[in-house]
DRENTOR-946687 format. One line per field, with one value per residue (C-alpha): residue number from 1; y, z, x; residue in three letters. Coordinates in pm, whole numbers, always signed. Each point is the difference from the previous one (the first is absolute). Example, Ala and Ser with C-alpha at 12.3 -4.5 7.8 and 13.67 -1.06 7.14 Angstrom:
<sites>
num c(1,2)
c2 c(-450,+344)
c3 c(+780,-66)
c1 c(+1230,+137)
residuo c(ALA,SER)
</sites>
This chain:
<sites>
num c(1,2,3,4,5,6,7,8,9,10,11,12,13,14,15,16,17,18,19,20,21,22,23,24,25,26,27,28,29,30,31,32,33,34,35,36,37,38,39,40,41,42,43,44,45,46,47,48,49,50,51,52,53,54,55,56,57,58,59,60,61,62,63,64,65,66,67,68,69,70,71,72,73,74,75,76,77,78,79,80,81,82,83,84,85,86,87,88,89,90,91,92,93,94,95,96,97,98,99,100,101,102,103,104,105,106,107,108,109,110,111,112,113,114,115,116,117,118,119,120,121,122,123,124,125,126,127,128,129,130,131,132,133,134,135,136,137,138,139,140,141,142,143,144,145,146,147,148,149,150,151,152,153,154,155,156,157,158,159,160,161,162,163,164,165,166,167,168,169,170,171,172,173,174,175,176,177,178,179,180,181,182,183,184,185,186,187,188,189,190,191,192,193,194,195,196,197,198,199,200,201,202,203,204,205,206,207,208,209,210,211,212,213,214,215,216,217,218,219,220,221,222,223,224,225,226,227,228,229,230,231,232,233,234,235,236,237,238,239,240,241,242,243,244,245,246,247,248,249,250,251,252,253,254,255,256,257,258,259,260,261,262,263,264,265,266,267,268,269,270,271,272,273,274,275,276,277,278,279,280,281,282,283,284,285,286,287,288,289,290,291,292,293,294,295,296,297,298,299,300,301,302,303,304,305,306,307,308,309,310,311,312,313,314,315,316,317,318,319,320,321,322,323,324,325,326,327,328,329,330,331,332,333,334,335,336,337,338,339,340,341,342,343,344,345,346,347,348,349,350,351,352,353,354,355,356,357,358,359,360,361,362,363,364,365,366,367,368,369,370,371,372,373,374,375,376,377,378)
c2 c(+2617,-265,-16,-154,-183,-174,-368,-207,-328,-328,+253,+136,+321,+58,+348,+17,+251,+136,+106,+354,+117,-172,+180,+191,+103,+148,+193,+207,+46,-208,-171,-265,-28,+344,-91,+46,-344,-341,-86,-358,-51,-368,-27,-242,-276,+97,+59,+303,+269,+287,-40,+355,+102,+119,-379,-168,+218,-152,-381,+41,-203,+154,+117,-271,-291,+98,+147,-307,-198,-150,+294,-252,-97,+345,+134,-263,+152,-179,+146,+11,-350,-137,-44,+20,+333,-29,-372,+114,+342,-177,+309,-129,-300,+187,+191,+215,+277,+42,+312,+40,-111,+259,+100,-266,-128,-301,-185,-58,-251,+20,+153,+346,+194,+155,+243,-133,+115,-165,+134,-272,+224,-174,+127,-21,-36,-387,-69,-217,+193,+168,+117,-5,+286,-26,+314,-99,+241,-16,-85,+203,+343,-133,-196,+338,+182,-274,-27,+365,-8,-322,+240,+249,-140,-181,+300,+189,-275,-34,+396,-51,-274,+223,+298,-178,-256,+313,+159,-380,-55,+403,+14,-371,+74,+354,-160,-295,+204,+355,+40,-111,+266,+352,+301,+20,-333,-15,+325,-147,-334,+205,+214,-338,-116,+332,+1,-360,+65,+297,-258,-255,+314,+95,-368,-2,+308,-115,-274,+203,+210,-305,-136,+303,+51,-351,+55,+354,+103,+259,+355,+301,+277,+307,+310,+312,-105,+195,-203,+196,+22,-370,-85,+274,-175,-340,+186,+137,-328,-127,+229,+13,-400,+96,+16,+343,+250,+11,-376,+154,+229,+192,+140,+111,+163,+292,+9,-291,-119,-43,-410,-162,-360,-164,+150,-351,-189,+274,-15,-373,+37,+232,-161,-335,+197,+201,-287,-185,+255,+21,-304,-199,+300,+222,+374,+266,-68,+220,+48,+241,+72,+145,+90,-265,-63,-222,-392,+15,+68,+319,+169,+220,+57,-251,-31,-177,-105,-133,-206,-45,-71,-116,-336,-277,-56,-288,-192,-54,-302,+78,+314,-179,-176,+273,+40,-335,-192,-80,+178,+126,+219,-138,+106,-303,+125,+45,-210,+167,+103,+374,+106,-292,+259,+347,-129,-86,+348,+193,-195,+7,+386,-25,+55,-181,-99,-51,-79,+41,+93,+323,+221,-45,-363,-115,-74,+259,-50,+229,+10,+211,+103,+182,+300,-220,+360,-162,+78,+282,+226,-41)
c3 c(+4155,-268,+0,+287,+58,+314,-58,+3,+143,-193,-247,+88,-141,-144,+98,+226,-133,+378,-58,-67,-367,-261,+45,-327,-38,+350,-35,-315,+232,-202,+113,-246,+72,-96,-400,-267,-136,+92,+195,+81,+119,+71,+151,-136,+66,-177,+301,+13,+192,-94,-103,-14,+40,-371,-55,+210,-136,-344,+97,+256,+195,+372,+96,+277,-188,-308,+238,+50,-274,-301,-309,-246,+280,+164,-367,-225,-351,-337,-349,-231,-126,+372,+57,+316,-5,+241,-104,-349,+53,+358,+136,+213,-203,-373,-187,+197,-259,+26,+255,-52,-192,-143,+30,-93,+44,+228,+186,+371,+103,-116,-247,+83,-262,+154,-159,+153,-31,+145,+137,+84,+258,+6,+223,-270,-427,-19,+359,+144,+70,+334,-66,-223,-6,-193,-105,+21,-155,-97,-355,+11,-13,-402,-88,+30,-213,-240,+10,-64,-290,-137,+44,-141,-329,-32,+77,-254,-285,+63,-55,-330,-138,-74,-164,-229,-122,-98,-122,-231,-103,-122,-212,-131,-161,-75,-222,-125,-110,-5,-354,+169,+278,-46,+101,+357,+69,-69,+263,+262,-59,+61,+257,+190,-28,+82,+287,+93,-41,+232,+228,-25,+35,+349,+80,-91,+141,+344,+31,-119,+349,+174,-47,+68,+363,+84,-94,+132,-327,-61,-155,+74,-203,+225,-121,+113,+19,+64,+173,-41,-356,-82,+166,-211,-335,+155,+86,-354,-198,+154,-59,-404,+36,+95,+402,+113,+125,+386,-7,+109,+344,-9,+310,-16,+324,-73,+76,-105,+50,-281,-131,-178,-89,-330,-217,-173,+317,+164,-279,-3,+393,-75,-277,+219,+185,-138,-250,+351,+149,-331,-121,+342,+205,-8,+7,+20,-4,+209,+6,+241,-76,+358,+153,+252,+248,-215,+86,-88,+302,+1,-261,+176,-259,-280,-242,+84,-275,+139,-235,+97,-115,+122,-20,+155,+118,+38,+311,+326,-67,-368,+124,+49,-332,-201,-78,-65,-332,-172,+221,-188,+142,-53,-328,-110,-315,-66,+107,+369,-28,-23,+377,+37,-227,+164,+342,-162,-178,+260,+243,-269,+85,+330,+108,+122,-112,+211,-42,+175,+14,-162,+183,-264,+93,-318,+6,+42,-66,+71,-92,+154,-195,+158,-218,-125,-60,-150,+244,-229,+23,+361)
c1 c(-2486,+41,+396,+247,+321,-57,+12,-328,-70,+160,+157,+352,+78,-355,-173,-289,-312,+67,+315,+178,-7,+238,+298,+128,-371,-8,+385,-199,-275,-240,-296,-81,-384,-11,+144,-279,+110,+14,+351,+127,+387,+166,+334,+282,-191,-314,-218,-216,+149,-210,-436,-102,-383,-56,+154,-269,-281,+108,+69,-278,+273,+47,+361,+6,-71,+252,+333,+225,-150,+201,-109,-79,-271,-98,-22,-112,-27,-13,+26,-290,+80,-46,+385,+130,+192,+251,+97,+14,+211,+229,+138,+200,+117,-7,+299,+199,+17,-358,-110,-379,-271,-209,-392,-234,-378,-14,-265,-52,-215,-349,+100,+49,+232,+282,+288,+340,+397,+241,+370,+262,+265,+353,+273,+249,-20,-89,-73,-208,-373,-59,-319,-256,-252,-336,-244,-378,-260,-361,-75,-342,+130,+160,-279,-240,+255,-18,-390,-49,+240,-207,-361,+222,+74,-343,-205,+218,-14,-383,-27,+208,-159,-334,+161,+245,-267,-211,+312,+69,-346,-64,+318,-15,-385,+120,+315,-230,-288,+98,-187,-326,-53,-79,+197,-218,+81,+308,+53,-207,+233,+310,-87,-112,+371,+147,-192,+66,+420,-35,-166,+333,+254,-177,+3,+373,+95,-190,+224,+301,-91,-51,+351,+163,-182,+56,+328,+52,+140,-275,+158,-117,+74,-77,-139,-210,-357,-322,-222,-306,+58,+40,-315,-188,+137,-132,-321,-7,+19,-264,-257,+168,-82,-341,-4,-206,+172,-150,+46,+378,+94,+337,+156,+350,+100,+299,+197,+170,+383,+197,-5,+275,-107,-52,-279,-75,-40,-197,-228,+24,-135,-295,-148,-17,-139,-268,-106,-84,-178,-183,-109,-5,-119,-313,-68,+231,+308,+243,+369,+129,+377,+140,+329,+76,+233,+301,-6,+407,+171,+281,-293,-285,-217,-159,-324,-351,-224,-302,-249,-365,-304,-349,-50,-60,+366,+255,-128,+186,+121,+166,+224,+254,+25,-67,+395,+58,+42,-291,-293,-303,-293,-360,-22,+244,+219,+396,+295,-41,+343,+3,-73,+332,+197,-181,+141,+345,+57,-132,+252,+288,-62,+34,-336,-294,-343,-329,-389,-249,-320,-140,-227,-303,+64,+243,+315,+280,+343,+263,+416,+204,+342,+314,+116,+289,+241,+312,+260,+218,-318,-2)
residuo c(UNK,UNK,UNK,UNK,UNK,UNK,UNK,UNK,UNK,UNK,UNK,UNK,UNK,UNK,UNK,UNK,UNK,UNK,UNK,UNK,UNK,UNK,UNK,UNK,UNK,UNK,UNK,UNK,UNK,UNK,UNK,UNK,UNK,UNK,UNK,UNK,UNK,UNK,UNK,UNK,UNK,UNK,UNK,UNK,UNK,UNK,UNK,UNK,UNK,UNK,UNK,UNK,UNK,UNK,UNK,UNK,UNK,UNK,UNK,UNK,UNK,UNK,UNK,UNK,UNK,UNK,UNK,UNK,UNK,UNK,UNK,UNK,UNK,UNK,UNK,UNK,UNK,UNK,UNK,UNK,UNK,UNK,UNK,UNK,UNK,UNK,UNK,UNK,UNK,UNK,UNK,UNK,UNK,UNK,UNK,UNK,UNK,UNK,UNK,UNK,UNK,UNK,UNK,UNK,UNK,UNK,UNK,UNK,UNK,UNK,UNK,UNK,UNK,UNK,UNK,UNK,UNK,UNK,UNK,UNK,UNK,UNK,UNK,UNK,UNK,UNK,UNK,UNK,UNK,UNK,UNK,UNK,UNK,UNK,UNK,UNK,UNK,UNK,UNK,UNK,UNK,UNK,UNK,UNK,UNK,UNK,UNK,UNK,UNK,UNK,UNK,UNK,UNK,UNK,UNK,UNK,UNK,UNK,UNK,UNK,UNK,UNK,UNK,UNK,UNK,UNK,UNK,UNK,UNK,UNK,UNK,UNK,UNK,UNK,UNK,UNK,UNK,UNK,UNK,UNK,UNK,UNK,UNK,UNK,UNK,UNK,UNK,UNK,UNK,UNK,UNK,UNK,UNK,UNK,UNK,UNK,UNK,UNK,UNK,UNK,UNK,UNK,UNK,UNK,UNK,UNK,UNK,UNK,UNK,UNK,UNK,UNK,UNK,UNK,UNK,UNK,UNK,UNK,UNK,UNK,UNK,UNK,UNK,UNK,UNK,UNK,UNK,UNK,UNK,UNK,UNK,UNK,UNK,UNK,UNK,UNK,UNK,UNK,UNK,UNK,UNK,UNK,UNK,UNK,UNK,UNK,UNK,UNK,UNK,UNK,UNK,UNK,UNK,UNK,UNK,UNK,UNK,UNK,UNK,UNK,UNK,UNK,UNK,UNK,UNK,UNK,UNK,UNK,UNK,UNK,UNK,UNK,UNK,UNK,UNK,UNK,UNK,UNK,UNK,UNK,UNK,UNK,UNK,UNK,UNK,UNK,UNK,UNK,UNK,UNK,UNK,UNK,UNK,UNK,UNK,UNK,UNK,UNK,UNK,UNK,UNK,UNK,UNK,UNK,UNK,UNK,UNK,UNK,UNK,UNK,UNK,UNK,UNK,UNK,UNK,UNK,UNK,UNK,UNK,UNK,UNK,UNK,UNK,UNK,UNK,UNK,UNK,UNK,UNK,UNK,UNK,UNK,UNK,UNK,UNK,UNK,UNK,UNK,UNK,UNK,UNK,UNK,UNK,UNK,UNK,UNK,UNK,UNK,UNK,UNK,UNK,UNK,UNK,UNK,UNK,UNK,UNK,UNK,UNK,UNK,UNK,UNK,UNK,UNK,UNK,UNK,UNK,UNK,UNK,UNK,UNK,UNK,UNK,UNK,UNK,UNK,UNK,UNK)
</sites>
């Protein structure tokens, strides 16, 4: 235990790390080493009464050397100017109006970035302090977020850049010299930057998606969908595109529960998909569309699609990136966002997504949907 309020040598009044719990903690039945964040409490007289263990994983200070110590000492943070924080803010000594100071980045020594909030607890308005309690937590779990928003909006403005200089330099030459070119090249011209603004919507509506799973603010509009029937118009515009027809292998097992989910992101999910299986897989593909057991609980019965093909694979070591931001197969192409935004819809759904490995050896994913019945049909 990391709390007490038995007195320790030379110190009258100052709690010993042997000591019973502090004691408001221990009347809610709360154990302070088992808070997720850092906690540090000093009494009246600003030693350290409470130096839980989440606070000495973060200070990398032990419990026994920090309990009974002066907080500006067992806790010896500085702003990113290399003030002194507790001379600068005295919370002891400061305003009496003021009765916390909030979240803020702050260094411990060596440097280590800290996020900190402060509570100042009188026993009456303008009262002298009894207690001050600081909030310790890990800066790492932030700075992640923040990296993967930094990739985010470099990978996405490197993926624009191409398309829109294409998309500048076509219609610039087109507007300078649009007597010069014939009627061919002229059409190849514009069908160039059609095909290049397609490119920037799908980059823009990616990160459209992207914002709205991070956010958890993406709308489904649920509808009756036939499973087996979306895959067979996937199937079918890719052998109009040119793809052979036993390149593809249907199996729709019937039958089938009825689906409610949105037809858009469904089809947004398959033609991830397939285009993997496709162009970063080999041989037939398969997609087996099954009644499965539903992966919402209080639902029995749900929808499998299972995508396979016969390929090489995604080694060991990759499976359990493929979901994340910015992976990419072997084949390297794309912003390696779309299997981000598969996982996302399919979750948004309610259900779950897996891969594996296929029995021809390729990969093989598989998402599993619940039926989704809105609740007046049921």
């Amino acid at each position: 235990m990391t709390v007490g309020t038995s007195s320790a040598p030379g110190a009258p009044g100052v709690p010993h790390p042997s000591g019973p719990p502090h004691g408001e903690l221990a009347d809610l039945g709360i154990d302070p080493d088992e808070l997720p964040d850092g906690l540090v409490i000093a009494d009246e007289h600003g030693h350290v009464v409470c130096f839980n263990a989440a606070a000495e994983r973060i200070t990398a200070t032990a419990a026994s050397d920090a309990l009974g110590q002066r907080l500006e000492k067992a806790l010896p943070l500085e702003d990113l100017e290399g003030r002194r924080w507790w001379q600068l803010t005295d919370p002891y000594g400061g305003l009496a109006i003021r009765v916390r100071q909030p979240e803020r980045n702050l260094l411990l020594p060596g440097g280590h970035e800290v996020l900190v909030t402060a509570r100042y607890v009188r026993t009456e308005p303008l009262g002298p302090v009894r207690r001050v309690v600081v909030s310790l937590r890990d800066t790492e779990a932030r700075r992640r977020t923040e990296r993967s928003h930094a990739e985010l909006i470099a990978t996405v403005a490197h993926e624009l850049r191409s398309p829109l200089t294409s998309v500048k330099g076509f219609t610039a030459t087109l507007l300078a010299k649009w007597e010069r070119f014939t009627d061919d090249q002229k059409r190849l011209m514009l069908e160039t930057v059609d095909a290049d603004a397609n490119r920037v919507t799908r980059l823009i509506a990616e990160l459209l998606d992207i914002s709205r799973i991070d956010s958890g603010r993406l709308e489904l509009r649920r509808q009756p969908v036939d499973m087996g029937a979306a895959v067979g118009r996937h199937i079918q515009a890719y052998v109009a595109a040119g793809q052979t027809a036993d390149r593809f292998l249907l199996r729709v097992e019937q039958p089938l529960p009825d689906l409610w989910a949105d037809p858009d992101k469904v089809d947004q999910v398959l033609s991830n998909l397939l285009e993997n299986a496709v162009r970063h897989g080999e041989g037939t593909v398969t997609i087996d569309v099954t009644a499965s057991a539903s992966p919402r609980e209080g639902e029995e019965t749900g929808t499998s699609v299972t995508v396979s093909d016969e390929g090489t694979g995604i080694p060991e070591e990759s499976m359990n990136r493929v979901f994340t931001r910015f992976w990419r197969g072997s084949k390297r192409g794309g912003t390696g966002l779309g299997l981000y935004i598969v996982k996302g819809i399919v979750e948004a759904h309610g259900g779950t997504i897996t891969v594996g490995r296929a029995p021809g050896g390729g990969a093989e994913f598989r998402f599993m949907l619940p039926v989704g019945t809105p609740a007046y049909l049921q």
